[in-house]
C-alpha positions as CSV (number, residue, x, y, z in Angstrom):
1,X,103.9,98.5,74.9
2,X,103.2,99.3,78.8
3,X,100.2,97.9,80.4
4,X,98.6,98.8,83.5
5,X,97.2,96.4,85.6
6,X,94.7,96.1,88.9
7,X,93.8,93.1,90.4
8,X,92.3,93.0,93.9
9,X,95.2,90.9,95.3
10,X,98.2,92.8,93.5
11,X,96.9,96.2,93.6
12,X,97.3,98.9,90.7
13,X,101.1,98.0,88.6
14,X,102.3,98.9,85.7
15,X,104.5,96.3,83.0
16,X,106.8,96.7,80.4
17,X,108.9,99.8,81.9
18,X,112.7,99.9,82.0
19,X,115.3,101.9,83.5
20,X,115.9,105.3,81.7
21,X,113.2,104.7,79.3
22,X,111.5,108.2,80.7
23,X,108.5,106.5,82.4
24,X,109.7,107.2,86.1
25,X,109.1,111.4,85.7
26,X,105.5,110.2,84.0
27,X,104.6,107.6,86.8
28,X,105.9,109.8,89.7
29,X,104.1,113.1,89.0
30,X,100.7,110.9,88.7
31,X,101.3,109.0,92.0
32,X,103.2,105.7,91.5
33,X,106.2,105.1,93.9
34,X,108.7,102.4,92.7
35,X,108.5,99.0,95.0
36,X,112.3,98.1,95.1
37,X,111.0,94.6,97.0
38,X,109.2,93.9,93.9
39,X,111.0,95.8,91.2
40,X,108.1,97.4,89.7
41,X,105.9,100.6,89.7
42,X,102.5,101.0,91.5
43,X,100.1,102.8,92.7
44,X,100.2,103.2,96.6
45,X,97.3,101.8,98.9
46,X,95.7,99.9,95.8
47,X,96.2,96.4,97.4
48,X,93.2,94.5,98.5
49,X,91.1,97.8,97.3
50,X,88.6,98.3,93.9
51,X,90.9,99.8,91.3
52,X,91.3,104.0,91.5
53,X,90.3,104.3,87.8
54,X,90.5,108.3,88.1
55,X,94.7,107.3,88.4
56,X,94.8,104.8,86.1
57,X,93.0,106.8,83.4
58,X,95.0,109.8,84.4
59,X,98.0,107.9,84.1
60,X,97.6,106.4,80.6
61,X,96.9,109.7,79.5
62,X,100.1,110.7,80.7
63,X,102.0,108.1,79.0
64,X,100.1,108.3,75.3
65,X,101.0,112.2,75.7
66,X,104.6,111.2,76.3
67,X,105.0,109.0,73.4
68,X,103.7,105.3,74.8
69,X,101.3,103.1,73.8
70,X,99.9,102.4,76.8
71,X,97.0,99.2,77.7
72,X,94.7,98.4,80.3
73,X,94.2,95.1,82.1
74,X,91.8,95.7,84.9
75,X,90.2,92.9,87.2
76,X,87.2,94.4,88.8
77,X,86.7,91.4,90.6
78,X,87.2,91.5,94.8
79,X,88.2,89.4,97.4
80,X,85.9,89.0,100.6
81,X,87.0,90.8,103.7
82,X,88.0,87.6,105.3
83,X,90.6,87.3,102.4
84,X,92.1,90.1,102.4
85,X,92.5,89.5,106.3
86,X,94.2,87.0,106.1
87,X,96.5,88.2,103.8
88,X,97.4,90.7,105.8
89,X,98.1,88.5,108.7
90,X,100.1,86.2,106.8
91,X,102.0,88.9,105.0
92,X,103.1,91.1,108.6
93,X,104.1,87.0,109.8
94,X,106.4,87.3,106.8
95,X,107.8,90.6,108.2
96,X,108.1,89.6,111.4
97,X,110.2,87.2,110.2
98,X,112.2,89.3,108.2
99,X,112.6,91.9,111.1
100,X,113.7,89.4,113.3
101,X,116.3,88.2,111.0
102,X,117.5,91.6,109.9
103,X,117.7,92.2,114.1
104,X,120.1,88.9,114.6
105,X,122.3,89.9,111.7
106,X,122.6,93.4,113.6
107,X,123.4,91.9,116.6
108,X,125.9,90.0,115.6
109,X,127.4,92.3,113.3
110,X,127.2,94.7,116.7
111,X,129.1,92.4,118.6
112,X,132.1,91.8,116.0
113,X,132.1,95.4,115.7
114,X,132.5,95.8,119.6
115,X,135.6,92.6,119.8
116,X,137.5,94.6,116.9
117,X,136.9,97.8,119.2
118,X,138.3,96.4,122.3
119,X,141.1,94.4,119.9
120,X,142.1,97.6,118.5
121,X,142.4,99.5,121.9
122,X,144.2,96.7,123.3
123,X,147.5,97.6,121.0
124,X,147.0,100.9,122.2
125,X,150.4,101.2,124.8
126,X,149.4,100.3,128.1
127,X,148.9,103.1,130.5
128,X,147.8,106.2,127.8
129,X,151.5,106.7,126.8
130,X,151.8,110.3,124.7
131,X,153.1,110.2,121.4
132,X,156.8,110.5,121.1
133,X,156.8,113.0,118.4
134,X,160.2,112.3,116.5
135,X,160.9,109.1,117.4
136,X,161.0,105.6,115.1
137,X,157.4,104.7,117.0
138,X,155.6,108.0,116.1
139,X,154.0,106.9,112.9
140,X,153.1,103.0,114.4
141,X,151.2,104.6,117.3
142,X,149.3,107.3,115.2
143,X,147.8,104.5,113.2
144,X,147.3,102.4,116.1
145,X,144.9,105.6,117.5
146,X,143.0,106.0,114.1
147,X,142.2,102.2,113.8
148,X,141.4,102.2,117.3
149,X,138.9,105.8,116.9
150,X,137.7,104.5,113.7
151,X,136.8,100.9,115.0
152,X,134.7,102.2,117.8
153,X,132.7,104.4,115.8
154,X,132.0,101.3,114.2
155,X,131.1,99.5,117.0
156,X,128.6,102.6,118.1
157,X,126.9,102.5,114.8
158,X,126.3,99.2,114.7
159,X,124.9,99.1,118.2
160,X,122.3,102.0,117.1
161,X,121.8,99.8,113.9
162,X,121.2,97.0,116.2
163,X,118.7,98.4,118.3
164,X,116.8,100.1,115.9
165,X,116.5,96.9,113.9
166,X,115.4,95.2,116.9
167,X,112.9,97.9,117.9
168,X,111.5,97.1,114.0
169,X,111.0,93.3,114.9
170,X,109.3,94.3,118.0
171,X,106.6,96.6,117.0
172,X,106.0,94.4,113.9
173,X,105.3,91.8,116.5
174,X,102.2,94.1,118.3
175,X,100.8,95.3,114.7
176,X,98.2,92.3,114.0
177,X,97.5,92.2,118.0
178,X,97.0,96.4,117.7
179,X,94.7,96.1,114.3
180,X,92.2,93.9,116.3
181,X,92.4,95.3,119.8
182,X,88.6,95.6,120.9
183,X,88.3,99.5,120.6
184,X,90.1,99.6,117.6
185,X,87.1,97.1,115.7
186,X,84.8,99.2,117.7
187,X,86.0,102.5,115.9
188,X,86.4,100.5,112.5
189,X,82.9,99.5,113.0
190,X,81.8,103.2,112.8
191,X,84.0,104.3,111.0
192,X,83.1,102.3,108.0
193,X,79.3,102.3,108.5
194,X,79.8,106.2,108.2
195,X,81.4,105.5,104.9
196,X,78.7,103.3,104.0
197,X,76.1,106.3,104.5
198,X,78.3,108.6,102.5
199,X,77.4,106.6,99.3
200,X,74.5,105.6,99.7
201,X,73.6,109.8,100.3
202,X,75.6,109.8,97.0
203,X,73.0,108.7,95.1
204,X,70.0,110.1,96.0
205,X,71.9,113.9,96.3
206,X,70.5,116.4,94.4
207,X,72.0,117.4,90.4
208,X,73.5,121.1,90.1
209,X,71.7,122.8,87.3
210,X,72.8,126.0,85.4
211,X,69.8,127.4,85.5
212,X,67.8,126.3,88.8
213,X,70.2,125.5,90.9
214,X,70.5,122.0,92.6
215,X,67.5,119.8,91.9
216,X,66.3,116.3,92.8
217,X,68.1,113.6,90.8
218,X,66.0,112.0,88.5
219,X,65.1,108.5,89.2
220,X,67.1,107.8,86.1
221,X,70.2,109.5,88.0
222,X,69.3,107.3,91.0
223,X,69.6,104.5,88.8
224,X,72.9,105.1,87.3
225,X,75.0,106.2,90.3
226,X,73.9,102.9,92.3
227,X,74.7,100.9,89.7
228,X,78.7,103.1,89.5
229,X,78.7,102.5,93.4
230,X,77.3,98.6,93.5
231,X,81.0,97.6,94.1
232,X,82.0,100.1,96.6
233,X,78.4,99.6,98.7
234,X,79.4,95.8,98.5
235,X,83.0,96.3,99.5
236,X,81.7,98.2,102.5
237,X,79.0,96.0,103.6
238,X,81.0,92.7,103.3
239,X,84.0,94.6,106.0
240,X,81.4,95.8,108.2
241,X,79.6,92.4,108.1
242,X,83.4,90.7,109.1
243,X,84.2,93.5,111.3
244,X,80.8,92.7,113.4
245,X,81.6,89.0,113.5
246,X,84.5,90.1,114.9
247,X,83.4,92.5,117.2
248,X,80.8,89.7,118.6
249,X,83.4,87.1,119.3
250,X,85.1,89.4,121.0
251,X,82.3,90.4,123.3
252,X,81.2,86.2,123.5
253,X,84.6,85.3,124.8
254,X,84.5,88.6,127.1
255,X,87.5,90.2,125.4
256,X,85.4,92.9,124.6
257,X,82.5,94.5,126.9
258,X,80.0,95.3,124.4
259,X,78.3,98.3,126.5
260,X,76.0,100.4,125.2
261,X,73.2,103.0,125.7
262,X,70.7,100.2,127.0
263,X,72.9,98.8,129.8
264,X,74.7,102.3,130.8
265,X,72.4,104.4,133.2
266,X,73.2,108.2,134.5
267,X,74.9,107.3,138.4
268,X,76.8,104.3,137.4
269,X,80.7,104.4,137.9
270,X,82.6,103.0,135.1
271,X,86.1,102.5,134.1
272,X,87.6,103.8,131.3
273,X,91.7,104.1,130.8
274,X,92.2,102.3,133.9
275,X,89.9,105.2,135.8
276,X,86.6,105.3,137.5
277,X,84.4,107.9,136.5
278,X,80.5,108.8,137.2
279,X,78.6,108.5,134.6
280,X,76.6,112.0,133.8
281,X,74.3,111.1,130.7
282,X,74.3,108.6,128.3
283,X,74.5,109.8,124.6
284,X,73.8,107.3,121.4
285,X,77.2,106.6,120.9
286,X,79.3,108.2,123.7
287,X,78.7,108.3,127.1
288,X,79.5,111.4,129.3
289,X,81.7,111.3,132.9
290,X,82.9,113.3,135.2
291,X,86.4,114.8,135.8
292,X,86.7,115.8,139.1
293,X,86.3,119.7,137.7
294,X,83.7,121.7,136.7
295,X,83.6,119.8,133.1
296,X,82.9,116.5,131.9
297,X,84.8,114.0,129.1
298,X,83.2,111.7,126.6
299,X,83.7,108.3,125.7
300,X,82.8,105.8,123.7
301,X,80.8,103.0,125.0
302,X,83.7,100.3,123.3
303,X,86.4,102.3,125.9
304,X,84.1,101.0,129.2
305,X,85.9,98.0,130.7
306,X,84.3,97.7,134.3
307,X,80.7,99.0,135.1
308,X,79.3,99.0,139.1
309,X,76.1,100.1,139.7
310,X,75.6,102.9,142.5
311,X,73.9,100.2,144.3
C-alpha cells in the first residue's frame, strides 16, 4: 500500500515505496524528484503551499494503472504567512550552518592536500635532475614524479572544492537579508496582489457554451468557483496582509522610503541605483526620468532612495 500525503508544513510525499519496486519511472514522469536529504519522493515546490491536487490525482492514477493500490492522506489545513516565514528563516540558518561546516572541512582537507603536495615535491632530487634512463634509480624517481603530479592535482582540486564550498556558505549567508531587501517586498507586494485579482476575475469570468459562445456565469457558477478558490483567496490575502506589515516597518524605521504618486511631482530629482535623475511624469505605479538622451526610463516608486525638490 503507497499513500500520498500533503500537509502544509511537509509538502506533497509519497510512503510506502522501496528501491526497485517500479515506482521511481511512475513518480518521475508525473513530477516527483527523490529528496536524498530525506530519503523519500515528493513533489517539488509543495512545501508551505495548498496541496496541487491536479498532481496528486494524476499521480494515483498513475500508480493504480501500474499495479498499486494507492491512498490519499491530504491536510488541507495552512499555516499563516508568519509561519511559514519563519520556517524558512530557521531552515536557511540550518544551511548556513551546514555550508559553513562543509566550507571548514574543505579547507582543511585543501590544506593537507597542499602539505602532501609540497611533501611529495620535496623527494623530488634537488636541482630538477633528468632521469637516468638505465640506471638502478630510474624506476625510484619515476614514481617519485607520479606521486608528486598526482598529489598536486589533488591539492588543485581541493582548493577549487574549497572555494566553491565557501562561496556556498557565503551566498547562503545574504539569502534571508536578499528575500526581504525593501524593493524586493515592494515587488512581492504587487506581485501577489496581481495574483489575488487573477482569482477573484476567476470567478466571475464568463462559461464557454457550445452553442452561444461564452456567457455570463450563473450566480450558481459564482457560487461554486468561490467556494473551490476560498483557500487560495485566503492564502493570498494572509501574505499580502504579512508582506504589508512588513513593508510598513520597513518604511517606520526608514529602511524603506515608501514614495509614491502623492509625494513624487514632475521637476523633482530623485535617486534611483545610486543616480540622480529628473523626474518627467509620475505614473500610478512607476515614475518616469530622464536619461541624459532623447528617451526616458521607468521606475518603480519602491527603487527611489533620495528625493530633492527643484526648490
Amino acid at each position: 500500500m503507497l499513500t500520498i500525503t500533503h500537509t502544509h508544513a511537509a509538502g506533497t510525499m509519497i510512503e510506502g515505496t522501496s528501491r526497485g519496486d517500479g515506482t521511481a519511472d511512475v513518480l518521475k514522469t508525473n513530477g516527483w524528484r527523490w529528496g536524498r536529504s530525506i530519503s523519500a519522493w515528493f513533489v517539488p515546490q509543495s512545501r508551505d503551499r495548498l496541496p496541487k491536487l491536479h498532481t496528486i490525482t494524476r499521480t494515483r492514477a498513475a500508480l493504480q494503472a501500474a499495479g498499486f493500490e494507492v491512498d490519499t492522506d491530504i491536510d488541507h489545513e495552512q499555516r499563516t504567512t508568519a509561519e511559514v516565514e519563519a520556517g524558512k528563516i530557521e531552515r536557511q540558518a540550518d544551511r548556513v550552518d551546514a555550508l559553513a561546516g562543509k566550507a571548514e572541512r574543505k579547507s582543511r582537507a585543501d590544506d593537507a592536500a597542499w602539505v602532501n603536495a609540497c611533501a611529495a615535491h620535496d623527494r623530488l632530487p634537488e636541482g630538477g635532475e633528468p632521469i637516468k634512463i638505465g640506471h638502478h634509480s630510474e624506476s625510484r624517481h619515476r614514481n617519485a614524479i607520479t606521486t608528486a603530479d598526482n598529489a598536486m592535482r589533488k591539492s588543485v582540486e581541493a582548493s577549487a572544492d574549497a572555494t566553491a564550498a565557501q562561496a556556498r556558505a557565503d551566498a547562503a549567508t545574504l539569502t534571508t537579508d536578499a528575500r526581504y531587501r525593501p524593493v524586493t517586498v515592494a515587488n512581492r507586494i504587487d506581485t501577489l496582489g496581481s495574483e489575488l485579482r487573477k482569482l477573484e476575475r476567476r470567478i466571475t469570468a464568463p462559461c464557454y457554451d457550445d452553442t452561444r459562445g461564452y456567457i455570463d456565469a450563473t450566480e450558481a457558477q459564482q457560487q461554486a468557483r468561490a467556494e473551490r478558490l476560498a483557500p487560495n483567496l485566503a492564502e493570498k490575502r494572509d501574505q499580502i496582509a504579512y508582506w504589508e506589515a512588513v513593508r510598513a516597518a520597513q518604511i517606520g524605521d526608514g529602511t524603506a522610503t515608501g514614495y509614491d504618486r502623492s509625494t513624487v511631482n514632475k521637476g523633482d530629482r530623485v535617486k534611483i541605483r545610486g543616480q540622480w535623475r529628473e523626474v518627467v511624469r509620475t505614473n500610478l505605479k512607476t515614475v518616469s526620468v530622464t536619461t541624459g538622451y532623447t528617451w526616458t526610463d521607468t521606475a518603480p516608486y519602491a527603487e527611489i532612495q533620495q528625493l530633492v525638490r527643484p526648490e
